[in-house]
Structures are given as structure tokens and as C-alpha cells.
C-alpha positions as CSV (number, residue, x, y, z in Angstrom):
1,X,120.4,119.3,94.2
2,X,119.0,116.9,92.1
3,X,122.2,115.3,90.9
4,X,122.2,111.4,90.0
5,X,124.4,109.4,92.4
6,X,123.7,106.1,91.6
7,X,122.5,104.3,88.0
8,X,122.0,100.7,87.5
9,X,120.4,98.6,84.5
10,X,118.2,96.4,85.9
11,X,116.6,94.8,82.5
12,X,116.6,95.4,79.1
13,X,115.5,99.6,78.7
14,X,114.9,99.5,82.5
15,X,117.0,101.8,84.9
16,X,117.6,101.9,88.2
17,X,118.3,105.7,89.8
18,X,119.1,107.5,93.0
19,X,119.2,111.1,92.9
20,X,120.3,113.3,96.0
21,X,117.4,115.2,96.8
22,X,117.5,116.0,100.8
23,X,114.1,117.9,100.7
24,X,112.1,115.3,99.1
25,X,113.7,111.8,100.8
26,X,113.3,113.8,104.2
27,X,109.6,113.6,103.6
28,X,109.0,110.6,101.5
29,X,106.7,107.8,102.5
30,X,105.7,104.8,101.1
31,X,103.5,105.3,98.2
32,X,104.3,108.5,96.8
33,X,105.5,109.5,93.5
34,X,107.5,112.5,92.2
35,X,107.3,114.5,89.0
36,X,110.3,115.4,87.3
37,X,111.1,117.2,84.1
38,X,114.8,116.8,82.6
39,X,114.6,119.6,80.0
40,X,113.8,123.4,80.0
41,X,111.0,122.8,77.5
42,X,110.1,119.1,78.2
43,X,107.0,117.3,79.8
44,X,106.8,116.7,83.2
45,X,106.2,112.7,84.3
46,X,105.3,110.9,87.5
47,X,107.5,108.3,88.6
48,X,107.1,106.0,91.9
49,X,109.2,106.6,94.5
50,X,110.7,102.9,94.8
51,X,112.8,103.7,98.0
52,X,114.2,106.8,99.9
53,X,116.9,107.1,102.3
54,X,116.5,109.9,104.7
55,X,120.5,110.1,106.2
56,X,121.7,110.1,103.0
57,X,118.9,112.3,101.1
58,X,118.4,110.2,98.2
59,X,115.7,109.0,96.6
60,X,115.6,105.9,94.9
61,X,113.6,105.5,91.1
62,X,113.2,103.2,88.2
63,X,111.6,103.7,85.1
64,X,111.4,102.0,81.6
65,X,111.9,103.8,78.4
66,X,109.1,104.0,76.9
67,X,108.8,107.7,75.4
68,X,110.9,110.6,74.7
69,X,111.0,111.8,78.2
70,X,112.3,108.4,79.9
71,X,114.7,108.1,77.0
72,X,116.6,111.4,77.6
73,X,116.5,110.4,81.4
74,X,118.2,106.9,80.7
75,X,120.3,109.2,78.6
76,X,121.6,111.0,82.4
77,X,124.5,110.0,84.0
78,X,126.0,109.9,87.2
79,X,126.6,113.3,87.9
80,X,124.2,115.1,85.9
81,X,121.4,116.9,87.5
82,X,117.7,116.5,87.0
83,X,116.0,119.8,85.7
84,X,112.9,119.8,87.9
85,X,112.1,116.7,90.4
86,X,109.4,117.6,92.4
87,X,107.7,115.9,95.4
88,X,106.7,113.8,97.4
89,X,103.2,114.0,95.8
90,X,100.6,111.7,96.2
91,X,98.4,110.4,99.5
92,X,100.9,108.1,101.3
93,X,100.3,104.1,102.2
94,X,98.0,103.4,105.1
95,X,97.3,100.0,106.3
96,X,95.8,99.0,109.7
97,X,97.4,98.3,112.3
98,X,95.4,94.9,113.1
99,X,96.3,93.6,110.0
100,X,98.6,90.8,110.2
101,X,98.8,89.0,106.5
102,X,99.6,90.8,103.1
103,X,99.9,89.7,99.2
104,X,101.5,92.3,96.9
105,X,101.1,91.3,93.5
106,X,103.1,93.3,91.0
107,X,103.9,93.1,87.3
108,X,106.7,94.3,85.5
109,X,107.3,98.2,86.2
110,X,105.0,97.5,89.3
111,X,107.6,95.7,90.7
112,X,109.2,98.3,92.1
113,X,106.3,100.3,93.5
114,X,105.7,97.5,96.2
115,X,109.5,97.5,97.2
116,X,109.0,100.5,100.2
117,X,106.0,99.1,101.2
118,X,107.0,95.9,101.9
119,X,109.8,96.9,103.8
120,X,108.0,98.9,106.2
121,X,105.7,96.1,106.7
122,X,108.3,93.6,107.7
123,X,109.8,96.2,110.0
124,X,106.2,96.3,111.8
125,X,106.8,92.3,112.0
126,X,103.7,91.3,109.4
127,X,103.4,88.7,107.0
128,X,104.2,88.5,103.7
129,X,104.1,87.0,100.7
130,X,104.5,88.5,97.2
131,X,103.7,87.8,93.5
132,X,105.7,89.3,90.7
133,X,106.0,88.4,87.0
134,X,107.5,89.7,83.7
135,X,107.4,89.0,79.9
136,X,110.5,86.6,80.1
137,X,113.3,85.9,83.1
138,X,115.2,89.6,81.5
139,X,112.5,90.8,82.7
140,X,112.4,90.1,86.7
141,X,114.0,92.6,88.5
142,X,114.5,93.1,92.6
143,X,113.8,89.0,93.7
144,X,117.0,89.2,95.8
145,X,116.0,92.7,97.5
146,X,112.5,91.5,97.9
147,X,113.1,88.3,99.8
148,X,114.8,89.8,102.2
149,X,111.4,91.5,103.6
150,X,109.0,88.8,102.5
151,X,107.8,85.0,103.7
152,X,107.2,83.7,100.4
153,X,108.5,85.3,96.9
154,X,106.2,83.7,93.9
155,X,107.6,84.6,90.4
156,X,106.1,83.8,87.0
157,X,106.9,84.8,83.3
158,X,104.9,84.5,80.5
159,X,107.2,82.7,78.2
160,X,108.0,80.2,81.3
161,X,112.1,80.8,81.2
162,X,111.7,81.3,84.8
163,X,109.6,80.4,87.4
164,X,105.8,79.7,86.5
165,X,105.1,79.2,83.4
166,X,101.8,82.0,82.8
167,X,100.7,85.3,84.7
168,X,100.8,86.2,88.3
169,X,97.0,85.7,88.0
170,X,97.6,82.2,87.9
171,X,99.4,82.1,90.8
172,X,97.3,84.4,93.0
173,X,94.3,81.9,92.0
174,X,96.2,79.0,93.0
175,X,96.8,80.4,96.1
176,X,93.4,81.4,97.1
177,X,91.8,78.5,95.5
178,X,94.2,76.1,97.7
179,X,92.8,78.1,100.8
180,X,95.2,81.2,101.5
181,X,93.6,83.9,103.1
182,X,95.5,87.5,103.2
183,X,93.8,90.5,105.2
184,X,95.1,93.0,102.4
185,X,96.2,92.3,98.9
186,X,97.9,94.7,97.1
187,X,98.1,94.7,93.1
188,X,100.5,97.1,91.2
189,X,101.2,97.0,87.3
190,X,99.6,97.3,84.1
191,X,95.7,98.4,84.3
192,X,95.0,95.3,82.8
193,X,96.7,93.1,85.5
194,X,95.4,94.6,88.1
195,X,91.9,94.1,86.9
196,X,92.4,90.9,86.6
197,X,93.5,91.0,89.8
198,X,90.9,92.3,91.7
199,X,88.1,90.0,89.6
200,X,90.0,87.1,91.1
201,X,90.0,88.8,94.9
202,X,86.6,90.2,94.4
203,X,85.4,85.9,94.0
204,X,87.1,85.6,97.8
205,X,86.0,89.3,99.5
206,X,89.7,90.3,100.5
207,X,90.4,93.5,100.3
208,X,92.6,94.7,97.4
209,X,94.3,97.9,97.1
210,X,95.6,98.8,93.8
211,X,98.2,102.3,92.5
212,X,97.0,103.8,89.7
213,X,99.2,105.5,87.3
214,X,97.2,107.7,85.1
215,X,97.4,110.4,82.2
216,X,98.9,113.3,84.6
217,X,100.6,116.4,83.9
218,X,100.5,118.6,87.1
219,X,100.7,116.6,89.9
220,X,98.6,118.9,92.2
221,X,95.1,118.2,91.1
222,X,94.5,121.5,89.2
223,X,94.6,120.2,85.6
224,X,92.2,116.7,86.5
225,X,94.4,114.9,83.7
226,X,94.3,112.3,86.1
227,X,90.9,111.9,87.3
228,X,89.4,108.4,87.6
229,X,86.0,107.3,88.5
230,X,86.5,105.6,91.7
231,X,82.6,104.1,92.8
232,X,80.2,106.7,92.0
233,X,82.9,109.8,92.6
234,X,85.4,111.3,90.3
235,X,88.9,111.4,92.3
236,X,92.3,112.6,90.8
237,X,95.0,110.1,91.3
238,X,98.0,112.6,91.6
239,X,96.0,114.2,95.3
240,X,93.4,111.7,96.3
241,X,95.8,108.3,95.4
242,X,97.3,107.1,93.3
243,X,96.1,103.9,95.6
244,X,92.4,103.5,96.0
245,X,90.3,100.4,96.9
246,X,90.4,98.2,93.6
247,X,86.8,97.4,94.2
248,X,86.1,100.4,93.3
249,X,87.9,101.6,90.3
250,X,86.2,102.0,86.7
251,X,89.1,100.0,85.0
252,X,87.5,99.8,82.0
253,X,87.3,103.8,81.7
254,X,90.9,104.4,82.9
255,X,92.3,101.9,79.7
256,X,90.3,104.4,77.9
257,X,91.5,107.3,79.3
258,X,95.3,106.1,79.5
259,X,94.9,105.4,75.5
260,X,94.0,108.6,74.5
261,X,97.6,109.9,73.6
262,X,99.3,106.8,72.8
263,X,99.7,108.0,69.2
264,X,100.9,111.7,70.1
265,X,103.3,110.0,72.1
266,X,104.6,107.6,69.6
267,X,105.2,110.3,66.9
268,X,107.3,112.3,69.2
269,X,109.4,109.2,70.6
270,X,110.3,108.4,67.0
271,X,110.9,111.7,66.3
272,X,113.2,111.8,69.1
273,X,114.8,108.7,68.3
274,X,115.5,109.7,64.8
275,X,117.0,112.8,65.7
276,X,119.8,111.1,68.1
277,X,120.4,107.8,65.6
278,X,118.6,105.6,67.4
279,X,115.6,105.3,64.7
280,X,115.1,102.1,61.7
């Protein structure tokens, strides 16, 4: 259980992963995460689950290193077996069913959080179009998986080395601006992006769904690591979400929240990067 059956690298410290976990890819739906620890005395982290396949009993992640924890994961190989990899956790997608046109909008390690989604969309027969952007061309991941399922695939980087020239703001104003009108938009990605996001929807009333990734630890709701104000309610994204109605979220007091450890986590991933030869 839990063995690694497939690696990829998809971008520079970004890694592509299917582990063989029959209980957790027979349950799996679109929208969930799992947590997953990979040593006895480690810390656990959520991770979205980018795609599952049932027959086979895999499930599909990717992840950047960005910390001590994704680093000894990227440090796996095929074969080798994940310690603890827990799920699926999380309140699954739901869209209605009289819904007929979607946007997902996605940035960087968002990109692959739309990827299940969007599939099970286009298997209803909806359309879609989809936004996705990255700090240079290295950086875009998933275009050919992703135009398979979509109408339109819109791609911008920030240094302009491929496609637009900016941030996939720009291009989701553009297309509203120009008269586009989606029943659902969906925005994934750093907190910052998808408040930007949501100011620009907010102008037009669509309705915009966003997945949070917050500070979490347990995964079940019992530790409230997670908690984010969400109108005039406190919810915890690991049992109510982690997707809630972006019209809603206090971004401002998640960046806040997400910052809190930043340093702690610093220190240890340049400890841990020291120790293995990997420091300056």
C-alpha cells in the first residue's frame, strides 16, 4: 500500500506522482485532498488530489518543493512507499446540474487542482474554457492534458516567454470586459490570485468558487489550524471545503494566517537542506 508507481518532473522542483492506494482512489472525487506523512516523526501535509483512477487504485498528486516535507517526498522513488497517506478528506465538488458554461482559472500549483474537475465536467457535456498562468513558460504544466477536456485553453506568464505577456487576471478581464459570460468560475492558486480573482468577478455578479489551502495539520477538523472566516462564520477548510464561495472568504485574514509560520518553516528546510548537501 502506498507504494509510488509512477514519478514525473513536470517543471523545475515540481513533481508529478501516482501512488497505489486502492482504498483512497475507490472513494475519491473531485475536490478532495489527502494528507500524507513520509517519515515516522515528520509533519503531516495536505496535497490535492489531481486525478484518481479507480481500476487501477491509484491516485494521482503533484506538489512543489517548497519545505522539508515536499523535499524528502521528491526525494521517493518509484517503488518506495509513502509512510502515512490518508484520505479522501475534504467536502467534494458540486456544481448544478443547470449549469452549462464554466471558467477555471488556475495559477501555478493550482493548475493541477482543476485538472479532475474539468474532466468530469466535459464528460457531463459542459462548456469550458480555462485560464492558467506561471512565472515563465518552465513553469506551465498540463496544457496538453487540459485541452483535451476544455473549449478554449488561455495561458499567460509573467515574464511573457509564452503566451500572454502578464497574469491570468488580465486575461479573465479581457474576457469579461469583451462580453463573456460563465455560469460558474472557478479560481485555484495562490491566495493572492484568487483575490484578485474574485474582485474582478465580483464587478460582473458570476459566481466564483475558489479552494483554499490553509495552515492544516489534522485534516479532520479537531485542531481548527485551518479555520477561515468565510462571511460572518468561522469554517475549517480540511471538513467544511477546502472550496467555498469566493464572495465570501476573508482573504485578507487567511494571508495572515497562512504567514504565521513562514519563518519556522524556513529554518527547518535549510536545516534540512544542509544536512543532505543541498545548502549554500
Amino acid at each position: 500500500m502506498n507504494e509510488i508507481v509512477i514519478k514525473q518532473n513536470l517543471a523545475p522542483n515540481v513533481w508529478f506522482m501516482g501512488i497505489y492506494s486502492p482504498q483512497v482512489a475507490k472513494k475519491a472525487k473531485p475536490g478532495q485532498f489527502v494528507i500524507l506523512r513520509v517519515t515516522e516523526k515528520g509533519e503531516r501535509i495536505p496535497l490535492t488530489i489531481a486525478d484518481f483512477d479507480r481500476e487501477k487504485g491509484v491516485v494521482y498528486i503533484i506538489f512543489q518543493v517548497v519545505g522539508k516535507t515536499t523535499s524528502l517526498l521528491s526525494q521517493l522513488n518509484i517503488g518506495d512507499r509513502i509512510i502515512d497517506f490518508v484520505g479522501p478528506l475534504g467536502m467534494p465538488y458540486e456544481h448544478s446540474p443547470e449549469d452549462k458554461d464554466y471558467l477555471f482559472v488556475a495559477g501555478g500549483l493550482g493548475i493541477p487542482a482543476i485538472f479532475s474537475k474539468v474532466k468530469m465536467l466535459h464528460s457531463e457535456g459542459k462548456n469550458i474554457d480555462i485560464i492558467i498562468g506561471g512565472r515563465s513558460k518552465e513553469n506551465i504544466f498540463f496544457e496538453d492534458e487540459l485541452k483535451k477536456y476544455c473549449n478554449n485553453l488561455y495561458i499567460s506568464t509573467n515574464d511573457g516567454s509564452y503566451g500572454k505577456k502578464g497574469f491570468v487576471t488580465e486575461i479573465l478581464n479581457d474576457l469579461l470586459e469583451s462580453g463573456k459570460r460563465y455560469d460558474e468560475i472557478f479560481a485555484v492558486g495562490p491566495v493572492p490570485m484568487m483575490k484578485a480573482v474574485v474582485d474582478i468577478t465580483k464587478r460582473f455578479s458570476i459566481k466564483t468558487l475558489v479552494s483554499l489551502n490553509p495552515i492544516m495539520v489534522d485534516g479532520t477538523g479537531m485542531c481548527g489550524g485551518c479555520r477561515v472566516k468565510i462571511g460572518n462564520e468561522v469554517k475549517f477548510a480540511c471538513v467544511d471545503g477546502p472550496i467555498f464561495d469566493g464572495f465570501e472568504v476573508d482573504f485578507d485574514g487567511l494571508m495572515k494566517r497562512n504567514s504565521y509560520y513562514q519563518d519556522l518553516e524556513n529554518i527547518s528546510y535549510k536545516e534540512h537542506k544542509c544536512k543532505i548537501g543541498l545548502g549554500e
